[in-house]
N, C-alpha and C positions, 0 to 999 in steps of 0.2 A: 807378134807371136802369141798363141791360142797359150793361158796358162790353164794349169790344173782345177780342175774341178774332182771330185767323188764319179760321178758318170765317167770323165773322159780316162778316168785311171782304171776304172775297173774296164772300159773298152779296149783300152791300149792290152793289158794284160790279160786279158781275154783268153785261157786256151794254150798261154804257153808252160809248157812240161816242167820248166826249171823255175817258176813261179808259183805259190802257196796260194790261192785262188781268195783267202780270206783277206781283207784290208783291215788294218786298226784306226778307226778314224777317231778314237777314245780323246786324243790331245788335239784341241782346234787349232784348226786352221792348216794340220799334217793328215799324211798320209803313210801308214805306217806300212811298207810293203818285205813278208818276208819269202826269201826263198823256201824250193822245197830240198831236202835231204841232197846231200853230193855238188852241192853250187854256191858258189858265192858271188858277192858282188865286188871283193877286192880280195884277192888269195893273199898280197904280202901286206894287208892289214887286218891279219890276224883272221882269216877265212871269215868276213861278215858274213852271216844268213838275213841281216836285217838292213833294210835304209829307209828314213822317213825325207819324205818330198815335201816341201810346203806350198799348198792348194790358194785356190784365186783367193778365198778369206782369211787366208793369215793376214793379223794385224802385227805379228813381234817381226819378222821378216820377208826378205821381199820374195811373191811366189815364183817357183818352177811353172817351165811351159811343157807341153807336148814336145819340142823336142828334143827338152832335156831329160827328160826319162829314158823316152824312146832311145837316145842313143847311151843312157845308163844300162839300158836292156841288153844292149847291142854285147857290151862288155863282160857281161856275164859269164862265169869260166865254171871248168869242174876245180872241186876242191882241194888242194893242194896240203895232203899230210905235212907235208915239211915244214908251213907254213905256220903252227899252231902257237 
């Protein structure tokens, strides 16, 4: 399995509507990816707009691959008022 790198994350997210096109790469070896307005990445944990992936150079844990993002993608909902 292809893991994360900086290029292959900003490829993967490339152009999609419900993703914040900016990465936070500030903490090594992560990938700090937030949504944009109206999405989240888990509506009944507390509407997340943020999830960090760990890239091929983390040293504290073991990285995410392409298709673990990709199907993090998949899951992505609109935002759930009730949920707050």
């Amino acid at each position: 399995m292809t893991k994360l790198t900086p290029y292959l994350v900003q490829k993967i997210i490339k152009g999609n509507p419900k993703i914040d096109q900016r990465v936070d790469y500030d903490e090594p070896g992560k990938a700090i990816i937030y949504l944009n307005d109206g999405w989240t990445w888990e509506a009944y944990d507390g509407n997340r707009s943020v999830e960090g992936f760990n890239l091929s150079d983390s040293f504290w844990e073991e990285p995410d691959n392409v298709a673990y993002l990709k199907e993090r993608i998949k899951f992505i909902e609109p935002v759930d008022p009730e949920c707050y």
